[in-house]
N, C-alpha and C positions, 0 to 999 in steps of 0.2 A: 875314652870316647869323647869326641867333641861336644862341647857342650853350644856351637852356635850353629849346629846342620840337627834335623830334627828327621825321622823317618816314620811313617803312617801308614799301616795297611792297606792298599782299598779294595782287595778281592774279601770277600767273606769267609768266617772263619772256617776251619775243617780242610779235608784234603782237597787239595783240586794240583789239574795239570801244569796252571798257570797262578805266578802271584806277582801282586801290581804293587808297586811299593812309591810312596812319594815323598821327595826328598827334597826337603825346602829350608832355608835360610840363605842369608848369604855366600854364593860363592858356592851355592849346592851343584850348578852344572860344571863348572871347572872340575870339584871334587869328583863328579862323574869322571868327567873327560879323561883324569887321571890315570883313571885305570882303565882307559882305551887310547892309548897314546896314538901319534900320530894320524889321528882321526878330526876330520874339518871339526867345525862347532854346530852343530842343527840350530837352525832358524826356530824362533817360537811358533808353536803350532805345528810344526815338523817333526817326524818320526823317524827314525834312523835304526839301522840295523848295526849295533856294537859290537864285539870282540871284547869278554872284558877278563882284563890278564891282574893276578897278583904283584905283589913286591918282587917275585924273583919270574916273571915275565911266565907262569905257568897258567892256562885256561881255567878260568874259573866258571865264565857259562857264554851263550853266545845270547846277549838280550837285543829287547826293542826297547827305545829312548822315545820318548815324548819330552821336547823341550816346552813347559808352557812359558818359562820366563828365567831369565839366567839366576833367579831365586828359587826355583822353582820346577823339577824333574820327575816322571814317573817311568820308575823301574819296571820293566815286566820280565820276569825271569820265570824259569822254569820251578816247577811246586815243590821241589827236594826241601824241607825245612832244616836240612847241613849246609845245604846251599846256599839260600838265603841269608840266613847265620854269618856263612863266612862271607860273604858280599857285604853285608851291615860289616862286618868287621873292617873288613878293610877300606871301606868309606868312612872308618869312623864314627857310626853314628849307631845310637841305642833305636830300637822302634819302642814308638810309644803304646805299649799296652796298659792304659786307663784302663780300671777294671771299670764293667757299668753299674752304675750308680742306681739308679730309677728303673722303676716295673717295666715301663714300656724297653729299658736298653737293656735290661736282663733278658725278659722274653725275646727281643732281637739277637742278641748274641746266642741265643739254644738254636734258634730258629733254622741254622743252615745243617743242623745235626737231629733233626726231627724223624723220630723213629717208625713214623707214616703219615699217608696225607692227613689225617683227623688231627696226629696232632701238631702239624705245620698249619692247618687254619683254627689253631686253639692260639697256638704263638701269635701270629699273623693277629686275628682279634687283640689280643693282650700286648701286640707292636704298637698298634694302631689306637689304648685308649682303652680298650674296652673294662680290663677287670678296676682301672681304677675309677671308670664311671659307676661303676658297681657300689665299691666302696665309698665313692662321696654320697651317693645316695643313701647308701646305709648308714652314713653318720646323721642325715637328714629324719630317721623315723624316728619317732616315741618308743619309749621305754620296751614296754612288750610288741610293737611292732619288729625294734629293733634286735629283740632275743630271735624270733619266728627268722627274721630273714636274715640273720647274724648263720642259726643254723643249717637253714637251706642253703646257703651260699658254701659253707662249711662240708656238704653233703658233696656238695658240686667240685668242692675243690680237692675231696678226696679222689672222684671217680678220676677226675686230670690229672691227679699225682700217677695212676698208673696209666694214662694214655701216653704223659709223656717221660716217665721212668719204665720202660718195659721189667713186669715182675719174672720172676724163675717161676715156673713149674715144673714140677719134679715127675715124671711117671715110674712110679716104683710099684711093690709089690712081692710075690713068690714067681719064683721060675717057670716058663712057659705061661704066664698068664696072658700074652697077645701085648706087651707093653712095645715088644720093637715094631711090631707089625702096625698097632695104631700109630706109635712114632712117625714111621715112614708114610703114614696114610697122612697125619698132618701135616709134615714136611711136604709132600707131594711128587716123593720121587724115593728111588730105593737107597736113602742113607746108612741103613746099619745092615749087617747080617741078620737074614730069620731060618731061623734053623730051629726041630724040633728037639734037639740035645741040650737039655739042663743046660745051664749054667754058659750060655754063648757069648752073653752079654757081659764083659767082664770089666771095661773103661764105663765113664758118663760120656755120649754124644752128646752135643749142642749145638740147636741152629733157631737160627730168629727167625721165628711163623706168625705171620698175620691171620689173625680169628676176629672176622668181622673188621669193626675199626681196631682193634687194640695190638700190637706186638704183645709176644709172649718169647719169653729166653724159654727153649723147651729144651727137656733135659732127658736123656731113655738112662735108664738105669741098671746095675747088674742085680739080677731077681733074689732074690731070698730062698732060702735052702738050708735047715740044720744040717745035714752032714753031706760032703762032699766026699769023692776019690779021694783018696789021701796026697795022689800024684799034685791033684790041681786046688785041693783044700788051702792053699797060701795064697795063691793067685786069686783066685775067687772069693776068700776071704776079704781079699785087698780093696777087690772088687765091691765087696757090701759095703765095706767101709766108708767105704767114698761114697755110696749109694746115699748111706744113714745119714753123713754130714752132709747133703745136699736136701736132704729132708729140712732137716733141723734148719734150714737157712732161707726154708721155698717158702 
């Protein structure tokens, strides 16, 4: 990898359709140009529609070019992260993923993978300042002031670990107890089979259900039963099984 062309994300992290890539140092628009041969040079502040081909002249994606300065280029290519990948490859150039450092660029980097609005404006506060204003304040009280609001904050910062870590819940129990039928009631559409026949439920389903502000990983389970058919006692055993370890982990 070239160590004098530098590459920089600036679409935000997680999936999207589009990713903007910017590619600066010296001689970073020639390095473009490269791999769009015979193609004029775009003027700064010009956007150009590219072709941009490998070493052995095979399609690699069809981008848009923004020249800001012949030091100076952003990529916008299509969201495949193989894609990208190999486009960085063959420009030569590493992208620089700085991990973040500081509260505020930690909370910005969760921030485009936020598991509901609650908690995209818990990030968005804590982008913007807020939990370290907290915390310089709290260095600011006396002794037993500082225990009191050492542990409220403590309280608070428990209820946000599950607003924005969604927890598993498990709905387990004995057979025909209504576990798939509430399942699909919170889901809010018909996810699993409901059937009055013992033992229907034999996989865990999973689907992400918002209850109030909070996500919840929700889990339907296969019911509980000492003795089975003999035909279907393996399957359905299989079935508990996996039921019990999703216990033990909710």
């Amino acid at each position: 990898m070239s160590t004098g062309l530098r590459a920089r994300e600036l679409t935000a992290p997680g999936r999207g359709a589009i990713r903007v890539l910017q590619i600066s140092g010296e001689g970073a628009l020639q390095r473009v140009l490269r791999l769009a041969s015979g193609r004029r040079v775009p003027a700064p502040g010009e956007f150009a529609f590219l072709a941009l081909r490998d070493g052995r002249g095979d399609l690699l994606d069809e981008a848009i070019v923004l020249v800001d300065s012949p030091a100076q280029v952003e990529l916008h290519l299509h969201g495949a992260s193989a894609l990208v990948t190999r486009v960085l490859h063959e420009l030569g150039v590493a992208c620089d993923e700085s991990e973040p450092r500081t509260l505020e660029q930690l909370a910005e980097a969760r921030l485009a993978n936020a598991a509901s609005e609650a908690a995209a404006r818990l990030l968005l506060d804590q982008a913007q300042g807020a939990l370290r204003t907290e915390l310089e304040a709290l260095l600011r009280r006396t002794d037993e002031d500082f225990r009191v609001a050492a542990l409220e904050l403590a309280r608070r910062g428990r209820l946000a670990h599950w607003l924005l870590n969604p927890p598993r819940v498990v709905l387990a129990g004995p057979v025909n107890a209504g576990k798939s039928t509430l399942f699909n009631l919170l889901v809010g559409r018909e996810r699993v089979v409901v059937d009055p026949t013992p033992g229907t439920t034999r996989d865990a389903v999973q689907e992400r259900v918002l209850l109030g502000a909070h996500v919840v990983e929700l889990f339907d389970s296969a019911g509980e039963r000492a003795h089975a058919p003999p035909r279907e006692s393996g399957i359905e055993r299989a079935g508990q099984n996996m039921a019990a370890e999703l216990r033990r982990t909710a």
